[in-house]
MDTraj code that builds the backbone (N, CA, C; nanometers):
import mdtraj as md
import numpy as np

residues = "UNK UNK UNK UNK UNK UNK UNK UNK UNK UNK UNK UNK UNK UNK UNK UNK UNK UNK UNK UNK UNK UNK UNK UNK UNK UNK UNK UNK UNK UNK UNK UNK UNK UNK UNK UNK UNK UNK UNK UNK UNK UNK UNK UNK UNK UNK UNK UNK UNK UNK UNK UNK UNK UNK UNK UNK UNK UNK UNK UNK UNK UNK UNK UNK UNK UNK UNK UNK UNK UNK UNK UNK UNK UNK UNK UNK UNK UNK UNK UNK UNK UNK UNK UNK UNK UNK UNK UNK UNK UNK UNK UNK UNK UNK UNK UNK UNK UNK UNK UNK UNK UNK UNK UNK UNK UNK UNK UNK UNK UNK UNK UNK UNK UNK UNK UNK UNK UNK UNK UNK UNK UNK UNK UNK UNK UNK UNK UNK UNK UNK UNK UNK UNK UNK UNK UNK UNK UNK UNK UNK UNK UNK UNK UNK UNK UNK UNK UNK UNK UNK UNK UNK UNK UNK UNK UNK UNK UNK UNK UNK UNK UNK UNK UNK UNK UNK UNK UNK UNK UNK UNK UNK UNK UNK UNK UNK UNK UNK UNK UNK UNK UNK UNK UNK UNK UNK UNK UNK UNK UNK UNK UNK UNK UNK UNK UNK UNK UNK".split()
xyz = np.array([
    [0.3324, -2.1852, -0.5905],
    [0.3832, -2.1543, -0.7251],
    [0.3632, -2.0072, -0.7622],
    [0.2926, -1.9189, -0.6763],
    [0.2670, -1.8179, -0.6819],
    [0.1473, -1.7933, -0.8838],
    [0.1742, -1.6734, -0.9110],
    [0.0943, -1.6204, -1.0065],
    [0.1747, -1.6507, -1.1595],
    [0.2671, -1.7082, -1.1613],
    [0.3332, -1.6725, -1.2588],
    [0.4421, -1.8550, -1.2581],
    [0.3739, -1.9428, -1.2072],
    [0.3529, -2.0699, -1.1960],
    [0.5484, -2.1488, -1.1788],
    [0.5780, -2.0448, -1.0416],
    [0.6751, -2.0367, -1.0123],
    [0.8169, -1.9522, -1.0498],
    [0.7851, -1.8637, -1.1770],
    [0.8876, -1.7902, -1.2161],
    [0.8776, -1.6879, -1.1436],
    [1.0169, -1.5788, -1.1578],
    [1.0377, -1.4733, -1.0708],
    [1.0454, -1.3379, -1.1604],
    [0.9134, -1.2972, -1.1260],
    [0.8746, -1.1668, -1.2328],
    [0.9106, -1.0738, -1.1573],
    [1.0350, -0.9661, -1.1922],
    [1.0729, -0.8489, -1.0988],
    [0.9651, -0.7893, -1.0850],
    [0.9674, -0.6400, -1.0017],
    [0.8992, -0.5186, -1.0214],
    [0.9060, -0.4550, -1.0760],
    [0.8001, -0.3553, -1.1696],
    [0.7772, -0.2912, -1.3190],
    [0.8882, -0.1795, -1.2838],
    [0.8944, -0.1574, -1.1809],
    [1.0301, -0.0200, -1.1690],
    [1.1644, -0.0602, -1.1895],
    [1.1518, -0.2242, -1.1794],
    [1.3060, -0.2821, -1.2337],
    [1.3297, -0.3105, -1.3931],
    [1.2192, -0.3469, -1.4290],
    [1.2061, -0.3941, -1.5983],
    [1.2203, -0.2434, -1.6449],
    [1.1540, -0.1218, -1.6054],
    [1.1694, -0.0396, -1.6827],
    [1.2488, 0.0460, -1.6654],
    [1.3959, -0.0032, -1.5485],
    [1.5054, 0.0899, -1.5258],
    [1.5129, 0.2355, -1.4439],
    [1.3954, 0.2202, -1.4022],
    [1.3298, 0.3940, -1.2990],
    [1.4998, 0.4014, -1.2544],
    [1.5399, 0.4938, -1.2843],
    [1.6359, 0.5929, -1.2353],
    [1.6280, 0.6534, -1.0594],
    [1.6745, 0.7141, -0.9986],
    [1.6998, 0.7612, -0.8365],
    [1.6535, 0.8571, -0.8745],
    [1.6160, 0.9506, -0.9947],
    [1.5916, 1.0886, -1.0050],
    [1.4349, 1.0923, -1.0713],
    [1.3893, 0.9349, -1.0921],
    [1.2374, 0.9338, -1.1374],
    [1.1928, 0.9067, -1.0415],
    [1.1872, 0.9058, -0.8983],
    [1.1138, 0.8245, -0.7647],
    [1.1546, 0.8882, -0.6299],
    [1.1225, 0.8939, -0.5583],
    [1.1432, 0.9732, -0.4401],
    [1.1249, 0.8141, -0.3753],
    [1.2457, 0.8136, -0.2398],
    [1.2715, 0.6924, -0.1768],
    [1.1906, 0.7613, -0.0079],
    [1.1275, 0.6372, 0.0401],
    [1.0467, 0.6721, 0.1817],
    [1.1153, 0.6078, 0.2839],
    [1.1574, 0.6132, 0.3886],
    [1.1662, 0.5015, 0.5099],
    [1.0225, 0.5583, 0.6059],
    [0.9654, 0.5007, 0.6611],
    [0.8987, 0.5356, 0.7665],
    [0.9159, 0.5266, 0.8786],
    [1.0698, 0.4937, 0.9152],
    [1.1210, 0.4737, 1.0081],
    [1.1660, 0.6113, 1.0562],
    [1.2104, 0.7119, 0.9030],
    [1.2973, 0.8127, 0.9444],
    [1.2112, 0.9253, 0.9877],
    [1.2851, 1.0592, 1.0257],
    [1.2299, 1.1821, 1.0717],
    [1.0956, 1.2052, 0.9747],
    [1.1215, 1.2296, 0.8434],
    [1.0024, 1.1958, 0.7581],
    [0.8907, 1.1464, 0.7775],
    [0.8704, 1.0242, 0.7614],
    [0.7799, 0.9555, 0.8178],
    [0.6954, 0.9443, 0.9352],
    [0.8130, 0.9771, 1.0403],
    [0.7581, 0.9655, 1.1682],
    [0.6306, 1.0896, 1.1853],
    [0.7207, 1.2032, 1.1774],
    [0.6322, 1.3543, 1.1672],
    [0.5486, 1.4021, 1.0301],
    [0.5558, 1.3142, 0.9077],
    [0.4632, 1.3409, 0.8060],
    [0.3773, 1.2932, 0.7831],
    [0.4259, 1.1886, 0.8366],
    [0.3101, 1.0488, 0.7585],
    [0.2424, 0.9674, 0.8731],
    [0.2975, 0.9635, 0.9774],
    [0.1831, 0.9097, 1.1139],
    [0.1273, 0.9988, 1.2378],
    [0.1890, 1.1494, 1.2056],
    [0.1523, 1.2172, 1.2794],
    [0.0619, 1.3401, 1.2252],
    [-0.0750, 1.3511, 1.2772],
    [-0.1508, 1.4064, 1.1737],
    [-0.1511, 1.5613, 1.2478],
    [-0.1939, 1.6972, 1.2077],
    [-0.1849, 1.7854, 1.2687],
    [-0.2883, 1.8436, 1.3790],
    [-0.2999, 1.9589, 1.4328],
    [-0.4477, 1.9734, 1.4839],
    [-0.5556, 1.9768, 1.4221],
    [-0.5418, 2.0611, 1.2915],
    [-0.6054, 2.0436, 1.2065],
    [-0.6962, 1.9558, 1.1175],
    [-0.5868, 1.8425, 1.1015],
    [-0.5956, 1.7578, 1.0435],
    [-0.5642, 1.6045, 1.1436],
    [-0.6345, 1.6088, 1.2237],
    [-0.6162, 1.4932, 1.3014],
    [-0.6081, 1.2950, 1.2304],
    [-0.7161, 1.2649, 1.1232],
    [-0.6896, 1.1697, 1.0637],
    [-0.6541, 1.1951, 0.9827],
    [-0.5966, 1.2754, 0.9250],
    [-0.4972, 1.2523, 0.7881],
    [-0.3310, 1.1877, 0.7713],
    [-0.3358, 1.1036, 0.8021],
    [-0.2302, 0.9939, 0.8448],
    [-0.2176, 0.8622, 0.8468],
    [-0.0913, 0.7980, 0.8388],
    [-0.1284, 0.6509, 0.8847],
    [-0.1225, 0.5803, 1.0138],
    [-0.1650, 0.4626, 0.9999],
    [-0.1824, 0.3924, 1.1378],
    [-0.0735, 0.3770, 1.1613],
    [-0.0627, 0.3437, 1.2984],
    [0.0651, 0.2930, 1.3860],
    [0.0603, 0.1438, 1.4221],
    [0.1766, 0.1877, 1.5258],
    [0.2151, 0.0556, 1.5853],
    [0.2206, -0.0935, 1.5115],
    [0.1383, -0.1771, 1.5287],
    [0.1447, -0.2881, 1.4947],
    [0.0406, -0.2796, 1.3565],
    [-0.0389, -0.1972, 1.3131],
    [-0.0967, -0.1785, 1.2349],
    [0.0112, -0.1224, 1.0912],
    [0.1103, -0.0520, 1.1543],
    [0.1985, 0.0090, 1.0311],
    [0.2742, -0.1851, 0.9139],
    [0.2520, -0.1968, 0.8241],
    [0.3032, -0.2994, 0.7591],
    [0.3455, -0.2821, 0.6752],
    [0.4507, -0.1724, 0.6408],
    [0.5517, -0.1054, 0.5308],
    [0.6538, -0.0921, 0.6163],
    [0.7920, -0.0718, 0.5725],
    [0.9123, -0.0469, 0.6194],
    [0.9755, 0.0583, 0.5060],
    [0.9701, 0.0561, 0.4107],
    [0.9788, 0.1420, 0.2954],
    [0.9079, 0.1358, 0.1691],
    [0.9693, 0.2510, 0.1172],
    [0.8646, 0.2655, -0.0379],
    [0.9593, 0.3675, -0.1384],
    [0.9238, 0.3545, -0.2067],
    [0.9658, 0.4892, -0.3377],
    [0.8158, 0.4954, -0.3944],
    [0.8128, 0.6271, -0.4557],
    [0.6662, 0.7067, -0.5190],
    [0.7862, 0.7857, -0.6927],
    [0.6618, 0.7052, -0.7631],
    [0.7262, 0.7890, -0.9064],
    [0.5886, 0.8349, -0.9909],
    [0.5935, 0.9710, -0.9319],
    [0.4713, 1.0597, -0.9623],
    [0.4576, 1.0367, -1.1247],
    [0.3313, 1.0212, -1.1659],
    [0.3136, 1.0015, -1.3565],
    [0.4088, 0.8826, -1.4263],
    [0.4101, 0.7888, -1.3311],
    [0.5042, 0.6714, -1.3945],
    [0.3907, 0.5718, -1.3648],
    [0.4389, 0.3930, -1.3845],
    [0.3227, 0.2932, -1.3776],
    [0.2586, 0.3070, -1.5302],
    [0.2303, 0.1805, -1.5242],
    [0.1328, 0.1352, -1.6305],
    [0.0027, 0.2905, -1.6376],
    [-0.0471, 0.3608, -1.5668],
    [-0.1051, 0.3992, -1.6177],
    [-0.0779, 0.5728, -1.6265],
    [0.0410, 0.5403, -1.6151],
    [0.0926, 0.6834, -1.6070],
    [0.0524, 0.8130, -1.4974],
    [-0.0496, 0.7228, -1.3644],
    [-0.1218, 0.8304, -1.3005],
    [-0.0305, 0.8305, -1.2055],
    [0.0869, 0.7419, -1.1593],
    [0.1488, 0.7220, -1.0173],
    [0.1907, 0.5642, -0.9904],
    [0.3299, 0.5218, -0.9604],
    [0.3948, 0.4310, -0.9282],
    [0.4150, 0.3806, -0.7687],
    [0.3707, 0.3295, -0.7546],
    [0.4544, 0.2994, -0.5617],
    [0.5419, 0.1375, -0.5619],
    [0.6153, 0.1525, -0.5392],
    [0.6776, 0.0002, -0.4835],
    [0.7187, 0.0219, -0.2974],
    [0.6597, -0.0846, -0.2593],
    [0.6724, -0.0772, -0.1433],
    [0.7253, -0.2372, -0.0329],
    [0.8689, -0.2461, 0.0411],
    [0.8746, -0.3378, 0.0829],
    [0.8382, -0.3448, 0.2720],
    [0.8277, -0.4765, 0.3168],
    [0.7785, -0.4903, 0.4448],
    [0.9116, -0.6191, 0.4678],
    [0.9419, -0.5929, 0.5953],
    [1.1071, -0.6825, 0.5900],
    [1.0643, -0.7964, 0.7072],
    [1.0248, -0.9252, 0.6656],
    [0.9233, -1.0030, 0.7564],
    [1.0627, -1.0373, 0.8744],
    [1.0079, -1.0718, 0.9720],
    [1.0592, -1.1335, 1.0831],
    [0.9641, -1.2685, 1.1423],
    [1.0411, -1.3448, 1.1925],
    [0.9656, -1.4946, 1.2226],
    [0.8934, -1.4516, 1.3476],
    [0.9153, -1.3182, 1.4100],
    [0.8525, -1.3177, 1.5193],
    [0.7396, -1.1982, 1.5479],
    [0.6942, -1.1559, 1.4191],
    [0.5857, -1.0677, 1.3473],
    [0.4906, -1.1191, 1.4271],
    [0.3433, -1.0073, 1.4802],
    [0.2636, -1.0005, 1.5444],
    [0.1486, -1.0989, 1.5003],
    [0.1475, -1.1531, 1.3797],
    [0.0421, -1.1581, 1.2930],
    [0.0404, -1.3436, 1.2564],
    [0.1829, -1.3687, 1.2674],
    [0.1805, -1.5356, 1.2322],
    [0.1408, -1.6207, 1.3862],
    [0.1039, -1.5675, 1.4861],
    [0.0252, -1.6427, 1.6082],
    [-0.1125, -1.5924, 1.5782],
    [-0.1156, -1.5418, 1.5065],
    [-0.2771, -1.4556, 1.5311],
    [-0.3565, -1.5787, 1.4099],
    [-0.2852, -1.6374, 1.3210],
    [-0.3369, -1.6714, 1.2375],
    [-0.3997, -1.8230, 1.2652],
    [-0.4785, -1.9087, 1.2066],
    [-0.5530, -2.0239, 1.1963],
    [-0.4452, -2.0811, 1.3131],
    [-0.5049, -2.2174, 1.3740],
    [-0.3993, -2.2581, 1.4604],
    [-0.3126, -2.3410, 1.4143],
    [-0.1663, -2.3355, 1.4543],
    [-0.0920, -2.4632, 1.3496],
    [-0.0907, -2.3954, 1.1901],
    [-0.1309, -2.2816, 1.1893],
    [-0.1109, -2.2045, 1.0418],
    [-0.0374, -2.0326, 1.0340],
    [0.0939, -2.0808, 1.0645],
    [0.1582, -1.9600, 1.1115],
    [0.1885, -1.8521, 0.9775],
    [0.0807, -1.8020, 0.8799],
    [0.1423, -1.6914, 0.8201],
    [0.0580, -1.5903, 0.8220],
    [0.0807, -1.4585, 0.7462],
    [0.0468, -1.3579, 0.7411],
    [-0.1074, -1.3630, 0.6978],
    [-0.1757, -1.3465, 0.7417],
    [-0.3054, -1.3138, 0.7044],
    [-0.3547, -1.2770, 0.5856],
    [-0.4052, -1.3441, 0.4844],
    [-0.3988, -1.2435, 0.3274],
    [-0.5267, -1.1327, 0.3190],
    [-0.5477, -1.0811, 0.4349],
    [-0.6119, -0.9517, 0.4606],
    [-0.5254, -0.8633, 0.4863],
    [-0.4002, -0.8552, 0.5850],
    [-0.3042, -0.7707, 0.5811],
    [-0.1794, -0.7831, 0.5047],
    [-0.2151, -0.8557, 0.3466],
    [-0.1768, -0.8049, 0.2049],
    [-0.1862, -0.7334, 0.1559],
    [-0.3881, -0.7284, 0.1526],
    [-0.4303, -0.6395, 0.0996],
    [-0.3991, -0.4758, 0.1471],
    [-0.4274, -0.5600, 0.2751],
    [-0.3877, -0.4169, 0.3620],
    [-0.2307, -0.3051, 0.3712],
    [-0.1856, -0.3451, 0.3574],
    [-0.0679, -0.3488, 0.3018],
    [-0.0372, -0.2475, 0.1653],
    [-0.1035, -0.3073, 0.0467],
    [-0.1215, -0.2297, -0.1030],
    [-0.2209, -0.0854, -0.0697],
    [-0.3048, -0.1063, 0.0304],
    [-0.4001, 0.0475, 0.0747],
    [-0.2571, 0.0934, 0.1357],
    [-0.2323, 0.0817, 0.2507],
    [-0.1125, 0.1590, 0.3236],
    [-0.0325, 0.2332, 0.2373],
    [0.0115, 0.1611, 0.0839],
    [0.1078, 0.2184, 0.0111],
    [0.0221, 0.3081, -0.0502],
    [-0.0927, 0.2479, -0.0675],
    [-0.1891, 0.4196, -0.1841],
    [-0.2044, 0.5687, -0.0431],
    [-0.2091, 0.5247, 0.0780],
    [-0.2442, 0.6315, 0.1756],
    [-0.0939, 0.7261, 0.1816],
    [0.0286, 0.6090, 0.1923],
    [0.1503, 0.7263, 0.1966],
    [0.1617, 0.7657, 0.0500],
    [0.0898, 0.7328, -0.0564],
    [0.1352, 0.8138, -0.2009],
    [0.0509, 0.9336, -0.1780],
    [-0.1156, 0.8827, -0.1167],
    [-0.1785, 0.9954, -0.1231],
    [-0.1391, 1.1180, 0.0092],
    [-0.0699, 1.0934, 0.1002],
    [-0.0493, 1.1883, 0.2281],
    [0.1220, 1.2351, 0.1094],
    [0.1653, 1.1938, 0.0685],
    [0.3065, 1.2265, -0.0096],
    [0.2435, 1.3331, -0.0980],
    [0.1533, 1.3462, -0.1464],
    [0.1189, 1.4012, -0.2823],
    [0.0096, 1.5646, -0.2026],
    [-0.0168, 1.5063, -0.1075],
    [-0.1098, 1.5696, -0.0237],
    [-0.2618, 1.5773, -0.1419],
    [-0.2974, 1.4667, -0.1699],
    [-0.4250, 1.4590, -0.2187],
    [-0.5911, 1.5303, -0.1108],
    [-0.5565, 1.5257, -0.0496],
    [-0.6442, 1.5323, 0.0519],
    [-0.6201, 1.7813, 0.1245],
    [-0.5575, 1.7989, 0.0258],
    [-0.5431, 1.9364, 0.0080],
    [-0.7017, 2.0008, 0.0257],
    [-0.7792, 1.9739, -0.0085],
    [-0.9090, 2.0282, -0.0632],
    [-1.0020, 2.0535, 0.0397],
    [-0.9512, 1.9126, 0.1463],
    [-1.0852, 1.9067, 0.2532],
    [-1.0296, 1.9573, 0.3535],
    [-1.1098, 2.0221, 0.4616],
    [-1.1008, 2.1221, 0.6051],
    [-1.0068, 1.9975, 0.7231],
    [-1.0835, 1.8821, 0.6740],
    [-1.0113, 1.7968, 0.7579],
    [-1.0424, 1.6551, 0.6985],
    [-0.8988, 1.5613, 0.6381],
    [-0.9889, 1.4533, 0.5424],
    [-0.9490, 1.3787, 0.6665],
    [-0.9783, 1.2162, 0.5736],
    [-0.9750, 1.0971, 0.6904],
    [-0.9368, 0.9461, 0.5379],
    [-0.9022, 0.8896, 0.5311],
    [-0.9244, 0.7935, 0.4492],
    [-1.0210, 0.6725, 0.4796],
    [-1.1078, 0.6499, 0.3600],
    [-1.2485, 0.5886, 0.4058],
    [-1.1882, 0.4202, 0.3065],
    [-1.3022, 0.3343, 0.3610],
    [-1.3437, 0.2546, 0.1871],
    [-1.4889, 0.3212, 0.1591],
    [-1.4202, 0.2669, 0.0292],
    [-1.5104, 0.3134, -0.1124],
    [-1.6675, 0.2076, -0.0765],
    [-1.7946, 0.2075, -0.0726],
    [-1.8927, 0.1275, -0.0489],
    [-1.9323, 0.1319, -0.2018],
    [-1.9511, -0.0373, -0.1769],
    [-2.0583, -0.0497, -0.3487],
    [-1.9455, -0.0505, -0.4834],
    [-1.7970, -0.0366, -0.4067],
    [-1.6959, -0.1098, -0.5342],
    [-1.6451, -0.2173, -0.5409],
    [-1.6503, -0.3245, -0.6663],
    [-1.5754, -0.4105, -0.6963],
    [-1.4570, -0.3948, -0.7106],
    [-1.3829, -0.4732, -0.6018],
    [-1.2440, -0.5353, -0.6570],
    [-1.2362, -0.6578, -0.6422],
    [-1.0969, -0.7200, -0.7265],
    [-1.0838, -0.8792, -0.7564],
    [-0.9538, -0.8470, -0.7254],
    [-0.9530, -1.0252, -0.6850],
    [-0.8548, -1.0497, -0.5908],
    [-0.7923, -1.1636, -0.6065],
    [-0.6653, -1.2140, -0.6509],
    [-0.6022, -1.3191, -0.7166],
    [-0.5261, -1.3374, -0.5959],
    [-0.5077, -1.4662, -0.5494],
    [-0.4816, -1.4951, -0.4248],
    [-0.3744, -1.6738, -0.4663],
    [-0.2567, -1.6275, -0.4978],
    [-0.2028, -1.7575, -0.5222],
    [-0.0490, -1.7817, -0.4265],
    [-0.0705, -1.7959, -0.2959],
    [0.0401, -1.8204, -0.2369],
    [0.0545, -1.7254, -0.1081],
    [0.1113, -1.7769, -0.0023],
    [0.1503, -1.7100, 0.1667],
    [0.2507, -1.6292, 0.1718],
    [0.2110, -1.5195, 0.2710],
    [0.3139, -1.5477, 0.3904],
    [0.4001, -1.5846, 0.4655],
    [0.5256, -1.6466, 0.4775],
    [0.5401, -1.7305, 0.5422],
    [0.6342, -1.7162, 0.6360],
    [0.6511, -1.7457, 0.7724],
    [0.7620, -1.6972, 0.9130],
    [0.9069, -1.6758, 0.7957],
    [0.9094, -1.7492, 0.7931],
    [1.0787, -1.7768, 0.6455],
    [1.0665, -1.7122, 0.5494],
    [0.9643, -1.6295, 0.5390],
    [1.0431, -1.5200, 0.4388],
    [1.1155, -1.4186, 0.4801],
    [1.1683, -1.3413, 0.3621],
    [1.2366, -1.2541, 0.4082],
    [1.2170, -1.0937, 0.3889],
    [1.0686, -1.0726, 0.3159],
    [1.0620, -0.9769, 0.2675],
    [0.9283, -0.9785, 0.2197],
    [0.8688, -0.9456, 0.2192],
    [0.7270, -0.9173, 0.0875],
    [0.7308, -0.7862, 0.0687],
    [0.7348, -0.7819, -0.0457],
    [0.7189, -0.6250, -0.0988],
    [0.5587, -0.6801, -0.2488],
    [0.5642, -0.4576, -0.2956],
    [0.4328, -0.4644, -0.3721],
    [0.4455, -0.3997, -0.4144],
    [0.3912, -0.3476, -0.5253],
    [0.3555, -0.2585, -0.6052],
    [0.2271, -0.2379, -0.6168],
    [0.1954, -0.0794, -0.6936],
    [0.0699, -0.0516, -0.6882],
    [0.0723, 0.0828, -0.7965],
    [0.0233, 0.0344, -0.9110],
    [-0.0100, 0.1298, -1.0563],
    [-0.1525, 0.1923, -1.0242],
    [-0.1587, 0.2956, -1.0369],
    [-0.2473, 0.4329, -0.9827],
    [-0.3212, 0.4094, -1.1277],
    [-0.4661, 0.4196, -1.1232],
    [-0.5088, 0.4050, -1.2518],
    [-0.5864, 0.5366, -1.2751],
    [-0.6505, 0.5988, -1.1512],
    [-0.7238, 0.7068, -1.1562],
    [-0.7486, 0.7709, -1.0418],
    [-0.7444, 0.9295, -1.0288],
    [-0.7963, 1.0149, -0.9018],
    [-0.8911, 1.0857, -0.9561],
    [-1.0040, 1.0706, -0.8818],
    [-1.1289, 1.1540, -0.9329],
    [-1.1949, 1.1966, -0.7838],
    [-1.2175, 1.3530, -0.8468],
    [-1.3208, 1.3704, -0.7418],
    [-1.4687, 1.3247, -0.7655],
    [-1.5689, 1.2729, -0.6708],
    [-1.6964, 1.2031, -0.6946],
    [-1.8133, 1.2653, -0.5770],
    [-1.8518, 1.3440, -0.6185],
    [-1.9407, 1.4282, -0.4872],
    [-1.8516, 1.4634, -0.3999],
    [-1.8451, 1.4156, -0.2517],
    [-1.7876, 1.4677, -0.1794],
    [-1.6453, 1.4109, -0.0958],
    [-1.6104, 1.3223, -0.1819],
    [-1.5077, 1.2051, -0.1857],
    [-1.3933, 1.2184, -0.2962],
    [-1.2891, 1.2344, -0.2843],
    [-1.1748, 1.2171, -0.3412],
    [-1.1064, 1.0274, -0.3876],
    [-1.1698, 0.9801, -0.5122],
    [-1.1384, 0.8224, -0.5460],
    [-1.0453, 0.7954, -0.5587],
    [-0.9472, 0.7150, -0.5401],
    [-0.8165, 0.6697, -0.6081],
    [-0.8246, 0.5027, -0.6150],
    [-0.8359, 0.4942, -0.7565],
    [-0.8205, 0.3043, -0.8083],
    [-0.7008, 0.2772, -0.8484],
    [-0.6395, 0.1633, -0.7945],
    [-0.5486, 0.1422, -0.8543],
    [-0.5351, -0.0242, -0.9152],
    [-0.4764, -0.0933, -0.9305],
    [-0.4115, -0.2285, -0.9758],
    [-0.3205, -0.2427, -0.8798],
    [-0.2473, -0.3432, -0.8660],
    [-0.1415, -0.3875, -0.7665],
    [-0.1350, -0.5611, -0.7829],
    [0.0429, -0.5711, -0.7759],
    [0.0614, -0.7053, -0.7109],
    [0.1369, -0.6816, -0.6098],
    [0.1543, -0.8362, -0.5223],
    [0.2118, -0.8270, -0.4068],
    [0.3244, -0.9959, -0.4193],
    [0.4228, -0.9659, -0.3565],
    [0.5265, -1.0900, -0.3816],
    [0.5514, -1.1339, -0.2324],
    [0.5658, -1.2672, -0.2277],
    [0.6350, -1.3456, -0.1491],
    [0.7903, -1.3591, -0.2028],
    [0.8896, -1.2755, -0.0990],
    [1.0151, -1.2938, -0.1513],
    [1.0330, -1.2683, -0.3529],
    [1.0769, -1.3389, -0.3959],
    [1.0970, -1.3067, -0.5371],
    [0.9440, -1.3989, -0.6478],
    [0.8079, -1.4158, -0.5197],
    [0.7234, -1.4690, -0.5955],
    [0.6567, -1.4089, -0.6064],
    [0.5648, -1.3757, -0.7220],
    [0.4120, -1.3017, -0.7299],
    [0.3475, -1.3614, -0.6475],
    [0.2149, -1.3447, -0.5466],
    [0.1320, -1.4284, -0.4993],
    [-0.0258, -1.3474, -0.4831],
    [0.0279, -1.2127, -0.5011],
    [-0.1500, -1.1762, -0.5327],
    [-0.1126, -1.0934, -0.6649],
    [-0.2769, -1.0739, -0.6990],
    [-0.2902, -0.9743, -0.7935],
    [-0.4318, -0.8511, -0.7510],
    [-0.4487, -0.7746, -0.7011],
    [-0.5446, -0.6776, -0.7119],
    [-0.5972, -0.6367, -0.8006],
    [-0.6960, -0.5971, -0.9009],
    [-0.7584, -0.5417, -0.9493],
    [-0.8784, -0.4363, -0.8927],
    [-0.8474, -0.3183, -0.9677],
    [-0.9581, -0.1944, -0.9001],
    [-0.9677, -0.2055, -0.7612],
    [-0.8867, -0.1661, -0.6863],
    [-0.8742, -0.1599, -0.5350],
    [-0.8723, 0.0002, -0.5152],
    [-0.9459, 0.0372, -0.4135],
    [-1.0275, 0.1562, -0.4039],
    [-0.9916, 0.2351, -0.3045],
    [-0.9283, 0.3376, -0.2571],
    [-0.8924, 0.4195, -0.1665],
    [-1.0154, 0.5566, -0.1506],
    [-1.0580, 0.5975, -0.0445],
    [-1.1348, 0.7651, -0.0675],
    [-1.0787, 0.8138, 0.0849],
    [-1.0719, 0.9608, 0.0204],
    [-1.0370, 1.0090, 0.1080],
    [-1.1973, 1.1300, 0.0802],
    [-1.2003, 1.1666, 0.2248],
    [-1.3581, 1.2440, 0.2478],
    [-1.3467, 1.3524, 0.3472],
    [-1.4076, 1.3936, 0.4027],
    [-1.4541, 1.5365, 0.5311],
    [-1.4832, 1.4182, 0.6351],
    [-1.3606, 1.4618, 0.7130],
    [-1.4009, 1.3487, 0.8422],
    [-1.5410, 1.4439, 0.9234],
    [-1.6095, 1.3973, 0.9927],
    [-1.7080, 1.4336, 1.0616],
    [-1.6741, 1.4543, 1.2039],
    [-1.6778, 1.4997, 1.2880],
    [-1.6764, 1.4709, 1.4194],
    [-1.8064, 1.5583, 1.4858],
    [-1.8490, 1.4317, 1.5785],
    [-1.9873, 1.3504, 1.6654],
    [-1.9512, 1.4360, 1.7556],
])
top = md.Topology()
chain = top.add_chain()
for i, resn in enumerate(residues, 1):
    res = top.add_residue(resn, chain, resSeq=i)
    for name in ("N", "CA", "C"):
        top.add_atom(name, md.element.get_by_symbol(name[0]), res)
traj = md.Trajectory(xyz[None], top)
């Protein structure tokens, strides 16, 4: 029944009419992506996202100072296939998406807002961490499933703060099964830091 006890609540960028000229559109498929966003420099070796079978976005739009909290908007969709890496991996006889790489999923979209925005400007060489010692909550009402056709998400930016030697970003987020709500995030925590190298 998902979050919303079976009704079909669009995305806040549809209720509130976001325009093509309030949002910048992503593929990560394209030249873009490939060389901005998963390929990190010498410099900057982890400042990027994961690959391969780890990548679980297909697109996104970013609407800088939009969202509920006016700090930053992302909507982001993932275009399921019945033959996705992840529905054998799961319980046996329980073929869906893992609701860890949901979550995972709503981070991916805060890492390409934050590599889009180049948040991570400041440090010699960042890396994206988790946050230790933060609460988030986690509303968990509904799958995955081989037969869908899509899950997409959103994710309202609530705050970027610098905190000692860590760059924070909290946000809110839901995530849909096809045209259902099925999670809700609260205070979900991104940092980006000074990678170290051993």
């Amino acid at each position: 029944m998902g979050l919303d006890k079976g009704e079909k609540v669009p995305a806040w960028y549809v209720t509130e009419r976001l325009q093509a000229m309030d949002y910048m559109k992503i593929k990560l498929d394209s030249l873009y992506g490939r060389m901005k966003l998963f390929k990190g420099t010498e410099s900057k070796p982890h400042y990027r996202l994961a690959g391969d079978q780890l990548n679980m976005l297909d697109e996104l739009i970013i609407a800088k100072e939009k969202g509920k909290f006016s700090k930053g908007y992302i909507h982001a969709t993932k275009f399921i296939k019945a033959y996705d890496w992840f529905f054998t991996c799961h319980f046996y006889q329980d073929p869906v998406m893992p609701g860890s790489l949901g979550v995972e999923s709503i981070i991916q979209a805060m890492q390409v807002f934050a590599l889009q925005q180049d948040l991570g400007k400041d440090f010699q060489s960042p890396r994206f961490v988790q946050v230790p010692h933060h609460k988030t909550v986690w509303k968990y009402r509904g799958q995955i499933l081989s037969t869908a056709k899509e899950m997409h998400l959103e994710v309202h930016i609530k705050s970027i703060d610098r905190k000692g030697n860590q760059l924070l970003m909290v946000a809110d987020a839901f995530l849909w099964n096809d045209k259902i709500r099925i999670y809700q995030v609260t205070d979900l925590a991104l940092g980006i830091e000074e990678a170290i190298e051993k």
